[in-house]
Residue frames as a rotation matrix with the C-alpha (Angstrom) as fourth column:
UNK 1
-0.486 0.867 0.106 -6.07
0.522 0.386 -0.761 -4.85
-0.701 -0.314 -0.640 26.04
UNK 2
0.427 0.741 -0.519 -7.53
-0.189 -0.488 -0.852 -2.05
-0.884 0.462 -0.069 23.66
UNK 3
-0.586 -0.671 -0.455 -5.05
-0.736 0.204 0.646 -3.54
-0.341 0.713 -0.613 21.17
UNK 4
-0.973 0.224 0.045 -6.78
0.225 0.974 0.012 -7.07
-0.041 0.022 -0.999 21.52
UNK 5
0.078 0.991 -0.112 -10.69
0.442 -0.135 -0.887 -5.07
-0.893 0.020 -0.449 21.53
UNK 6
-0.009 0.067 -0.998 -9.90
-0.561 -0.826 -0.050 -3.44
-0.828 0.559 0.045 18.68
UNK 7
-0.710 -0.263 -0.653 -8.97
-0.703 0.301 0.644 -6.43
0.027 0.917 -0.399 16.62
UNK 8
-0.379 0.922 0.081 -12.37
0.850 0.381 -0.363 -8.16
-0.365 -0.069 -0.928 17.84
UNK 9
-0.175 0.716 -0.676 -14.27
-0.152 -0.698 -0.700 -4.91
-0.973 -0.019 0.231 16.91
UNK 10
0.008 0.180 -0.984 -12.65
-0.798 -0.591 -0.115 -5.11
-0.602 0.786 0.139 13.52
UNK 11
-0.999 -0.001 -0.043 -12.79
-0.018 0.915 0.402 -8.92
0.039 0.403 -0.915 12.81
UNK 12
-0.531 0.847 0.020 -16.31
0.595 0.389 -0.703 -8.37
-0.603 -0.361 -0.711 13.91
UNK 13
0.145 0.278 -0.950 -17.21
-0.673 -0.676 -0.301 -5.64
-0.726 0.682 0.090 11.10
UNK 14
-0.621 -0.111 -0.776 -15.91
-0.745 0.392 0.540 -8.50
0.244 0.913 -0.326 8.62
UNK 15
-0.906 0.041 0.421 -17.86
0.030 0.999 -0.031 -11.07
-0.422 -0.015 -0.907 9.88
UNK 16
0.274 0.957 0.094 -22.28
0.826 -0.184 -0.533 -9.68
-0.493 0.223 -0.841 8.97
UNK 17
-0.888 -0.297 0.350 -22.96
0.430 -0.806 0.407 -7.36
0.162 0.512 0.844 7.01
UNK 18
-0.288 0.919 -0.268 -26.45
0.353 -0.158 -0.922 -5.43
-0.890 -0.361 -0.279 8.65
UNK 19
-0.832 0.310 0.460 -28.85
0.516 0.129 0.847 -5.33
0.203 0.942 -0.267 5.71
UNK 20
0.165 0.899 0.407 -32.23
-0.177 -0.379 0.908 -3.81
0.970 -0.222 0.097 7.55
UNK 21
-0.854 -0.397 -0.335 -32.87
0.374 -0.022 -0.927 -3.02
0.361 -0.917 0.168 11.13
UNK 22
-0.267 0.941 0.207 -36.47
0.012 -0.212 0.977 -2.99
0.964 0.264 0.045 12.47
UNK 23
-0.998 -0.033 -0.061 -37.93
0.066 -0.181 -0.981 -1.21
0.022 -0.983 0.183 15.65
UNK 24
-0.475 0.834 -0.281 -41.35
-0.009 -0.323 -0.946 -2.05
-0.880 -0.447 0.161 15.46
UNK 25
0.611 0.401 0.682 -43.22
0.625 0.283 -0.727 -0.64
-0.485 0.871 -0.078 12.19
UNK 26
0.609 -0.495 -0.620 -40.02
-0.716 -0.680 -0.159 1.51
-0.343 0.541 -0.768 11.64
UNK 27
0.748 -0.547 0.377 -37.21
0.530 0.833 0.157 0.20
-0.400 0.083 0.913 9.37
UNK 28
0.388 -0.656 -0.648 -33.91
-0.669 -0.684 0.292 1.51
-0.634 0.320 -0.704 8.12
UNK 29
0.754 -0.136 0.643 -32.85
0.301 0.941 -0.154 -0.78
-0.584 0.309 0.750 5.10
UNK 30
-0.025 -0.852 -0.523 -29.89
-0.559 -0.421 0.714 -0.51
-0.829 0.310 -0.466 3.15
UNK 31
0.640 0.435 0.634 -30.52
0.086 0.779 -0.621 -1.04
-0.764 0.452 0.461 -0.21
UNK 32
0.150 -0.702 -0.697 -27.11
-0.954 -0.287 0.083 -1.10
-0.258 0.652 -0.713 -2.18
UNK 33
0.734 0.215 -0.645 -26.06
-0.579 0.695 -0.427 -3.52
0.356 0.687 0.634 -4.08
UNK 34
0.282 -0.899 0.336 -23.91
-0.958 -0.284 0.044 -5.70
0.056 -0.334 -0.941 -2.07
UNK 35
0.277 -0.516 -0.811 -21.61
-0.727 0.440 -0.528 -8.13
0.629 0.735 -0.253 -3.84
UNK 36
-0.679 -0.673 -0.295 -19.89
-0.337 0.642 -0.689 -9.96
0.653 -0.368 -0.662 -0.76
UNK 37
-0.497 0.413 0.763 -22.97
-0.794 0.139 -0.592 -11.31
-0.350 -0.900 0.259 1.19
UNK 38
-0.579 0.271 -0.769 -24.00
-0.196 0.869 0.454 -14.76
0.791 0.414 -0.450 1.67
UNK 39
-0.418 0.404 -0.814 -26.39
0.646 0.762 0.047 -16.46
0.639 -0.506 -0.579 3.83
UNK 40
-0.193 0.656 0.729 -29.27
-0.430 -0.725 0.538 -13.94
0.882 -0.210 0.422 4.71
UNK 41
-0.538 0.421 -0.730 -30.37
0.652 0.757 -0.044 -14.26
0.535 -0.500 -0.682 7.86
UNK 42
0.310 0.716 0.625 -32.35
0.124 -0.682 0.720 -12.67
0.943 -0.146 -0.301 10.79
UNK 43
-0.505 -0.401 -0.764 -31.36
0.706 0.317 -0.633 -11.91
0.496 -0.859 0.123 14.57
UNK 44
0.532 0.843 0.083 -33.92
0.388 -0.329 0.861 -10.82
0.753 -0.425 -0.502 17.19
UNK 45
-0.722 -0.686 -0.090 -32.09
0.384 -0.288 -0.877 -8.13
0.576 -0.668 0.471 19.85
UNK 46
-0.878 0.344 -0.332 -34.62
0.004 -0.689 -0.724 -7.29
-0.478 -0.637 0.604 22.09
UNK 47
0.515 0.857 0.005 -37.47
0.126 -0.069 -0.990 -5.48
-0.848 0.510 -0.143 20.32
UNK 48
0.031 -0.573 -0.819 -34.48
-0.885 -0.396 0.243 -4.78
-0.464 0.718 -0.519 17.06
UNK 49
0.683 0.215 0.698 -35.15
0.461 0.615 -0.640 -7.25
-0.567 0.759 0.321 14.21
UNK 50
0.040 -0.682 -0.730 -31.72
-0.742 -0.509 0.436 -7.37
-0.669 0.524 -0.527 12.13
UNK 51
0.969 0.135 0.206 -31.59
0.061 0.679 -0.731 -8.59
-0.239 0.721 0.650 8.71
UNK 52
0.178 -0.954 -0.240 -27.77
-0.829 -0.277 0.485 -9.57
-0.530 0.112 -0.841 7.70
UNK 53
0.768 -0.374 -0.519 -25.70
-0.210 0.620 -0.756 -11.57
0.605 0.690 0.398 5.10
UNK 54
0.242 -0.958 0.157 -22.45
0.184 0.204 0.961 -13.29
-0.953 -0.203 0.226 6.75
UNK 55
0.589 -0.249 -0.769 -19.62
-0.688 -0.653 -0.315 -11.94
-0.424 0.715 -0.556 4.67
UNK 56
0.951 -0.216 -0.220 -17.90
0.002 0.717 -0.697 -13.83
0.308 0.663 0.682 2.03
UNK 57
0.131 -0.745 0.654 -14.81
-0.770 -0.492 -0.406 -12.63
0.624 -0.450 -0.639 3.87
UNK 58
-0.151 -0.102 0.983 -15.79
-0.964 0.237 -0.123 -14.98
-0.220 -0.966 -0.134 7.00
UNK 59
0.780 0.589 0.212 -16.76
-0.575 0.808 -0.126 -17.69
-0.245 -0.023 0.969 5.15
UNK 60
0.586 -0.483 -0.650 -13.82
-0.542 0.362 -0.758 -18.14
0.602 0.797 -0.050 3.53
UNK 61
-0.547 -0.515 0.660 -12.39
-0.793 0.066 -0.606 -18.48
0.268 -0.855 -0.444 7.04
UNK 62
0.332 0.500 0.800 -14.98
-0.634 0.746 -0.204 -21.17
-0.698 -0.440 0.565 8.12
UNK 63
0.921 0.198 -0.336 -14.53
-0.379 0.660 -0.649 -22.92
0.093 0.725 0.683 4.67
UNK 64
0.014 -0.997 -0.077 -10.32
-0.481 0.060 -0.874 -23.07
0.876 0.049 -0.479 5.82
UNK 65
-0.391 0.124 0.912 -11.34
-0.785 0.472 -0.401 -24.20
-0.480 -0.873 -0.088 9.61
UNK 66
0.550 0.665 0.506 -13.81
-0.754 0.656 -0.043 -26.83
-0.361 -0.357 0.861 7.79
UNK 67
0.841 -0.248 -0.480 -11.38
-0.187 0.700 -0.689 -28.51
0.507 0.669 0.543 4.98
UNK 68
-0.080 -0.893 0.442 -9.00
-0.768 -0.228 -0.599 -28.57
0.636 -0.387 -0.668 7.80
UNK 69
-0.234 0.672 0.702 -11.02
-0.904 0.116 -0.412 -30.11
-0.359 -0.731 0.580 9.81
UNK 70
0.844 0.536 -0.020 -11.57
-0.415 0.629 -0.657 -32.59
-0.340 0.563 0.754 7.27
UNK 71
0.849 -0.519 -0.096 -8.17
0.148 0.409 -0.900 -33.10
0.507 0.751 0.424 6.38
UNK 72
0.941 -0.329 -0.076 -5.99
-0.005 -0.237 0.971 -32.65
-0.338 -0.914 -0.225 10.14
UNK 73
0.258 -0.928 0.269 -2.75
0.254 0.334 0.908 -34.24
-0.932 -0.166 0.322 8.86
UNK 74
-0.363 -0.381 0.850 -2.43
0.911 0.049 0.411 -33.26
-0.198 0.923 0.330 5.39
UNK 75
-0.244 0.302 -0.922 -4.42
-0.541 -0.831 -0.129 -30.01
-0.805 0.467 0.366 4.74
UNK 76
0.759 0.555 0.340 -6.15
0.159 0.349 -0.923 -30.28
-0.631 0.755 0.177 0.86
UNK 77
-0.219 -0.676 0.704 -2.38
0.975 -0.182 0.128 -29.71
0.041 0.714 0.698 -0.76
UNK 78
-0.584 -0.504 -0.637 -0.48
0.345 -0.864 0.367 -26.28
-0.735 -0.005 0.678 -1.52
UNK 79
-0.815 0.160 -0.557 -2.32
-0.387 -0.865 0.319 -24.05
-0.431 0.476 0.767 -3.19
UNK 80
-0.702 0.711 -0.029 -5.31
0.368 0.398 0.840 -26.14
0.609 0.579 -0.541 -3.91
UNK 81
-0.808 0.420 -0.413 -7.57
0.365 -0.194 -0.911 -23.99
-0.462 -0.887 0.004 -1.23
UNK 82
-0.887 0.191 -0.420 -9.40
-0.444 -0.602 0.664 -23.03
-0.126 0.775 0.619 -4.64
UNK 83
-0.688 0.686 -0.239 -10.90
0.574 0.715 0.399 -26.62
0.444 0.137 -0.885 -4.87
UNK 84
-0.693 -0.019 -0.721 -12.21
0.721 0.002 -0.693 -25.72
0.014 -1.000 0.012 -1.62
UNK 85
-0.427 0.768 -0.477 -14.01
0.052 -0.505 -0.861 -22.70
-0.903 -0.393 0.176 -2.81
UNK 86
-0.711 0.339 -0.616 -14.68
-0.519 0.338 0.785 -23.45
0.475 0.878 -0.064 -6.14
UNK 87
-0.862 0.345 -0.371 -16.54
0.326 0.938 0.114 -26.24
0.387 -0.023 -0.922 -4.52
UNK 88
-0.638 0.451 -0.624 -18.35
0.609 -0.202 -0.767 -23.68
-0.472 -0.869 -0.146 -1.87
UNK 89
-0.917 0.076 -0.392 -19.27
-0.279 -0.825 0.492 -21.44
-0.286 0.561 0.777 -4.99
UNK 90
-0.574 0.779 -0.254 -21.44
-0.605 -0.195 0.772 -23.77
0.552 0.597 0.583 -6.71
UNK 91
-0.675 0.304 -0.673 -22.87
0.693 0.574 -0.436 -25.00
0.254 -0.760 -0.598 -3.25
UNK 92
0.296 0.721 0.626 -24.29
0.465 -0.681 0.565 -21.77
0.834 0.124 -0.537 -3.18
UNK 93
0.291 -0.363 -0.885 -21.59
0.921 -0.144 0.362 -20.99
-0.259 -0.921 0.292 0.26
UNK 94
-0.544 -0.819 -0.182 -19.82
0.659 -0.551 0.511 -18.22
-0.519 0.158 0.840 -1.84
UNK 95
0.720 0.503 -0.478 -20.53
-0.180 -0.531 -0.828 -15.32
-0.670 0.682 -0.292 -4.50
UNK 96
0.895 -0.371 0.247 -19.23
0.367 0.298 -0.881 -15.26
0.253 0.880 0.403 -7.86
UNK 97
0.612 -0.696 0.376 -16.31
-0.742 -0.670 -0.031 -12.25
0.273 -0.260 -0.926 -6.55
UNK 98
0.324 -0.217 0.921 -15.28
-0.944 -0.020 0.328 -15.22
-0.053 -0.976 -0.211 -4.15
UNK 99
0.802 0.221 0.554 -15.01
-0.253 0.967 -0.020 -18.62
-0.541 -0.124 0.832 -5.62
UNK 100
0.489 -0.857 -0.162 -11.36
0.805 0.515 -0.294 -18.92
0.336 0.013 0.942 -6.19
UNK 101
0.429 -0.314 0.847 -9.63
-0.438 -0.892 -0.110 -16.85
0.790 -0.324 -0.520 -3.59
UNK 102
-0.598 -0.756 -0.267 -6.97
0.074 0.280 -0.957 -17.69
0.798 -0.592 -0.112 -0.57
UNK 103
0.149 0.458 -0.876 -8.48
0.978 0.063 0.199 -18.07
0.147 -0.887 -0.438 3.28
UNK 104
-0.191 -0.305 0.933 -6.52
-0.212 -0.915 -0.343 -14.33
0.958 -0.263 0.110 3.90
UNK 105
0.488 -0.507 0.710 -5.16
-0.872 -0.262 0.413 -15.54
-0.023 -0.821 -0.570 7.15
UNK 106
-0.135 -0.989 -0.059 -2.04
-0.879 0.147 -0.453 -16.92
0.457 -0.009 -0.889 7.67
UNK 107
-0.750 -0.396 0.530 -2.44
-0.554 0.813 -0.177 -19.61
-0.361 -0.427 -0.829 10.18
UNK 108
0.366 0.909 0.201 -6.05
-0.422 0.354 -0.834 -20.85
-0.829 0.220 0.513 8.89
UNK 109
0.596 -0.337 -0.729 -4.88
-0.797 -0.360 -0.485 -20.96
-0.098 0.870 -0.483 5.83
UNK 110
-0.539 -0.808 -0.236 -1.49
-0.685 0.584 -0.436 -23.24
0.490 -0.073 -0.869 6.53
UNK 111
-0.449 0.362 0.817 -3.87
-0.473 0.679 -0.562 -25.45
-0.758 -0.638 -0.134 8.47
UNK 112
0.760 0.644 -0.085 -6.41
-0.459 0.439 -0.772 -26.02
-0.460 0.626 0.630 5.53
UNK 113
0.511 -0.465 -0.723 -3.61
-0.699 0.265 -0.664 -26.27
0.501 0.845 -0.189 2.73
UNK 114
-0.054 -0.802 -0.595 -1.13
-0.526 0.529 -0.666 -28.39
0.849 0.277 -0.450 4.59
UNK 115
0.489 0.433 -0.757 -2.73
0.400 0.660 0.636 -30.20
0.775 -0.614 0.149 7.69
UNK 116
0.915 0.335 -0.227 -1.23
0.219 0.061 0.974 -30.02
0.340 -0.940 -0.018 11.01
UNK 117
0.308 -0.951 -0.029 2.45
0.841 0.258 0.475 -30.82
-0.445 -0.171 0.879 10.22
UNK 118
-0.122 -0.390 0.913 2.36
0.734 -0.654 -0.182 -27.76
0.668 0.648 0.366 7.95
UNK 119
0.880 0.422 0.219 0.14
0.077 -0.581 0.811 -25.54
0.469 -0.696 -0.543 10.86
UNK 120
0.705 -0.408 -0.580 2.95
0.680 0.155 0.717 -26.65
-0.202 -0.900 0.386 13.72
UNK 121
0.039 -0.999 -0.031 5.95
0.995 0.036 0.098 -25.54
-0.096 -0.035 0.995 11.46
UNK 122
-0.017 -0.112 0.994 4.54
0.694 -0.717 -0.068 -22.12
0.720 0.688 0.090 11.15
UNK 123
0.834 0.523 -0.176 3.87
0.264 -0.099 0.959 -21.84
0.485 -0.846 -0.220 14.55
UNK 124
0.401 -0.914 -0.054 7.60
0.890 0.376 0.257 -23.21
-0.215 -0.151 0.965 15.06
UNK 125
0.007 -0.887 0.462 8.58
0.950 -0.138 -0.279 -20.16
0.311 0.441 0.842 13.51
UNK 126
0.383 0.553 0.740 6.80
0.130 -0.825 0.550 -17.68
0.915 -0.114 -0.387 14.33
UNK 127
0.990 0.134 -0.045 7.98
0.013 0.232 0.973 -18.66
0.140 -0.963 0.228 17.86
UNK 128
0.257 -0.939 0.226 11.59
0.963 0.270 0.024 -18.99
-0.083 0.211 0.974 17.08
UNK 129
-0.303 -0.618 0.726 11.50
0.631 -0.701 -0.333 -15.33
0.714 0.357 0.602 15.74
UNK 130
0.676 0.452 0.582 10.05
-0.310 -0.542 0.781 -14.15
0.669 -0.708 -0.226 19.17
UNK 131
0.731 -0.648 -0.216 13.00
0.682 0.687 0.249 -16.27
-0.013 -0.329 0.944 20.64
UNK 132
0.184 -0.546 0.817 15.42
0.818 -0.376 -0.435 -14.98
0.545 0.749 0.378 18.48
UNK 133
0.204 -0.069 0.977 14.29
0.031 -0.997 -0.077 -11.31
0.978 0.046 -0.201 19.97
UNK 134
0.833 -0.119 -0.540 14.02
0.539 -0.047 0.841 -11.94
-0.126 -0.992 0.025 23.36
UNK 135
0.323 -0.691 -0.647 17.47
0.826 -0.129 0.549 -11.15
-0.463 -0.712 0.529 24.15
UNK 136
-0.351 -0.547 0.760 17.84
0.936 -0.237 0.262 -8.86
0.037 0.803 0.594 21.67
UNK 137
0.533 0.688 0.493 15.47
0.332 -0.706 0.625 -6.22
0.778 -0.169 -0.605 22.82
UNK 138
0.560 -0.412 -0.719 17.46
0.777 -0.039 0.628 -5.87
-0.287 -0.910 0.299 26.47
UNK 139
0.988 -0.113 0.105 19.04
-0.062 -0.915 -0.398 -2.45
0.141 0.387 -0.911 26.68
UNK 140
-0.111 -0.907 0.407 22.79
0.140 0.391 0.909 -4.51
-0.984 0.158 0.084 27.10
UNK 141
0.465 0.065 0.883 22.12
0.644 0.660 -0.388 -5.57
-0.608 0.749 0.265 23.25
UNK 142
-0.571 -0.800 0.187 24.02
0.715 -0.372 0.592 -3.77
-0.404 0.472 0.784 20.65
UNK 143
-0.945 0.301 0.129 21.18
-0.187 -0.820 0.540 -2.10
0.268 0.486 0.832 19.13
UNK 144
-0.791 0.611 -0.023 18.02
0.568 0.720 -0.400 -3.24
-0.228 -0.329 -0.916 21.15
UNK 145
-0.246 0.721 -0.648 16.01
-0.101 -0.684 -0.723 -0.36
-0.964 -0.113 0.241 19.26
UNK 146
-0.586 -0.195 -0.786 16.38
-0.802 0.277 0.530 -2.00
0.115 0.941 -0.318 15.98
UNK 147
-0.769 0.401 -0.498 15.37
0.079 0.832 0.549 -5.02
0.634 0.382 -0.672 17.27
UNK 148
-0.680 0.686 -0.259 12.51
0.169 -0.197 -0.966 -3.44
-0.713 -0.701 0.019 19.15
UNK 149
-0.346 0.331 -0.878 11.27
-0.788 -0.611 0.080 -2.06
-0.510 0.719 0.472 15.65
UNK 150
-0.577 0.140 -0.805 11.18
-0.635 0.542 0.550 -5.42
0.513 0.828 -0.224 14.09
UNK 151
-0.924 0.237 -0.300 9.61
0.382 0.542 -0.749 -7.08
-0.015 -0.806 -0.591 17.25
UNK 152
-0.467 0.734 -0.493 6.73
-0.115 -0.603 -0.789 -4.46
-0.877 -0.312 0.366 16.88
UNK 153
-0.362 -0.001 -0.932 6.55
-0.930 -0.065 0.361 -4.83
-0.061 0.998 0.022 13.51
UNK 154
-0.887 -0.038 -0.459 6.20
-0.197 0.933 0.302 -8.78
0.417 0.359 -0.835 13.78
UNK 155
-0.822 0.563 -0.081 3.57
0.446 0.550 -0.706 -8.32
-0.353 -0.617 -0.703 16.33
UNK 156
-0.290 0.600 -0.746 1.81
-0.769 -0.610 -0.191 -5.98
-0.570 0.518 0.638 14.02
UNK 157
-0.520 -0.010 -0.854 1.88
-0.656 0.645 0.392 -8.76
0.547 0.765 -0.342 11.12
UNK 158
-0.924 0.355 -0.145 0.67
0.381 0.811 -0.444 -11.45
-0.040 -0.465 -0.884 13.61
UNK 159
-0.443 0.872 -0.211 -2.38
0.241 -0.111 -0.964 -9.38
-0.864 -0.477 -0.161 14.11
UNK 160
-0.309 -0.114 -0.944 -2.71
-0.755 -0.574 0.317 -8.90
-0.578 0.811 0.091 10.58
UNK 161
-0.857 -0.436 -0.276 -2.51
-0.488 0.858 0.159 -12.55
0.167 0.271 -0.948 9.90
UNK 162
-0.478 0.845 0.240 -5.88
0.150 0.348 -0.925 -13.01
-0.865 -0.406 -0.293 11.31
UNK 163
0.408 0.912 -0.028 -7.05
0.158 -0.101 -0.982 -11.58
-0.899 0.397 -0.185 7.57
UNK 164
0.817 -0.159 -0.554 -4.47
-0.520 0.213 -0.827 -12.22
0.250 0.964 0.091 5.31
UNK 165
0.873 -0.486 -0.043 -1.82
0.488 0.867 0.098 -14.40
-0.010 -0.107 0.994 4.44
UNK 166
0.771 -0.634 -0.056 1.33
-0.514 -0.671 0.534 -12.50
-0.376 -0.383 -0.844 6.07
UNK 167
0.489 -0.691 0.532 4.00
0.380 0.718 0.583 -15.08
-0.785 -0.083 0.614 4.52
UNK 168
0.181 -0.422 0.888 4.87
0.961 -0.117 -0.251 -13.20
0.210 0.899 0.384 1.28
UNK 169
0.955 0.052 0.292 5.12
0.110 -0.977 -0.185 -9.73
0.275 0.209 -0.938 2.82
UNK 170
0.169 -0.948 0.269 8.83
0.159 -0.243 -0.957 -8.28
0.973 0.205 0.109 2.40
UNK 171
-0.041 -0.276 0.960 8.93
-0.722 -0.656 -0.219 -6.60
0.690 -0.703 -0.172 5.48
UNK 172
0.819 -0.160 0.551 8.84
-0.363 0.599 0.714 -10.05
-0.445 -0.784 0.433 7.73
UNK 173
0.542 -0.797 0.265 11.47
0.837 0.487 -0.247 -12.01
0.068 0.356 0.932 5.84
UNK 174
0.188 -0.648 0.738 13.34
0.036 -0.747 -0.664 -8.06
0.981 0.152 -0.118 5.82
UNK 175
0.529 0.248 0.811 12.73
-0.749 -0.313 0.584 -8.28
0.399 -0.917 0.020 9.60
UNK 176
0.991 0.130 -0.031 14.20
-0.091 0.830 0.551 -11.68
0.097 -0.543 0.834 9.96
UNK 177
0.548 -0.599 0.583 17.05
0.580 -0.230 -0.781 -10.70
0.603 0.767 0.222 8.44
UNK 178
0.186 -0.104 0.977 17.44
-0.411 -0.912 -0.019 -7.93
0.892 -0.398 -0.213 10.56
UNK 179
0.685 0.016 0.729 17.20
-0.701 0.286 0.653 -10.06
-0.198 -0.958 0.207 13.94
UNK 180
0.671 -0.740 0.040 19.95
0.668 0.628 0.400 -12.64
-0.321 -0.242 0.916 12.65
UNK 181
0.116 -0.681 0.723 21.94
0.159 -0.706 -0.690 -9.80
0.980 0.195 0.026 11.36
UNK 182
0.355 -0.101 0.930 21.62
-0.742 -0.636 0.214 -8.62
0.569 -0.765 -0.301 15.31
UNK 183
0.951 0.242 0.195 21.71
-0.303 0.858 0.415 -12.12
-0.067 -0.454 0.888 16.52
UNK 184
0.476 -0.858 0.194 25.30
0.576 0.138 -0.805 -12.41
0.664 0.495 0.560 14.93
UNK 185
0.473 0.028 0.881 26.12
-0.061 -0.996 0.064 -9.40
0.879 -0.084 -0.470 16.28
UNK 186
0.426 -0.009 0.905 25.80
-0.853 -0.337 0.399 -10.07
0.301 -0.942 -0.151 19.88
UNK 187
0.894 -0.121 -0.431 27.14
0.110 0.993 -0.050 -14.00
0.434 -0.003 0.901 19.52
């Protein structure tokens, strides 16, 4: 549980950025220069008047939920999530920092680029390598602290995956490795 509040606290820190904060005729404004904010807006708490930018961060995430959305069964093609913000750039959706850049999460991502059939098979695996451990964790198993390490490890990545694209990092494909290396093992 404080796993799962923490990664809402900190998905929520990427999603606004608070610009000003007004209590009345006081304000506190924050007046750096900041590069990753799009769509100003305003949100009334009470008597607190907050001025904020959604971050180019989150959008990129909507902009991977919408072209998905638009495209269910295909996705917009490998590696072409650029179009995608290229396009959102000179809509005025993006900043300059932002307008050819990856969703940075994993399953969003595989949804936009490759529709549904691409989404499922990552799912497929992802599931397969929680399979896989099951039995392999059990204190029978040959080395069920090995594959406790890589089990923790994967569920680290998963929660990672919410803000980048976990498919190229060594340490899962070193991890998978590791569980059919055990998987053998115990056959």
């Amino acid at each position: 549980l404080v796993v799962v509040l923490l990664a809402v606290a900190f998905n929520a820190s990427l999603a606004a950025s608070v610009r000003a904060v007004s209590l009345g005729d006081d304000t506190v404004t924050d007046a750096t220069d900041y590069p990753y904010g799009v769509d100003h807006g305003t949100a009334q708490i009470g008597p607190l008047k907050i001025d904020y930018a959604v971050m180019s961060y989150l959008r990129t995430k909507q902009l991977a939920a919408e072209a998905f959305v638009e495209h269910p069964l295909t996705g917009v093609g490998l590696d072409r999530f650029h179009d995608v913000t290229r396009a959102a750039y000179l809509d005025g959706r993006l900043t300059p920092g932002y307008r050819e850049i990856d969703p940075h999460s994993s399953l969003l991502g595989r949804f936009a680029e490759t529709g549904f059939a691409g989404g499922l098979t990552l799912v497929v695996l992802w599931v397969l390598m929680f399979v896989t451990a099951r039995p392999l964790v059990r204190p029978e198993a040959a080395d069920p602290w090995l594959a406790r390490a890589a089990l923790a490890g994967f569920a680290g990545l998963l929660l990672a995956g919410i803000n980048v694209d976990i498919m190229n990092f060594r340490f899962l494909w070193a991890g998978v490795g590791v569980l059919r290396g055990l998987a053998d093992g115990n056959a």
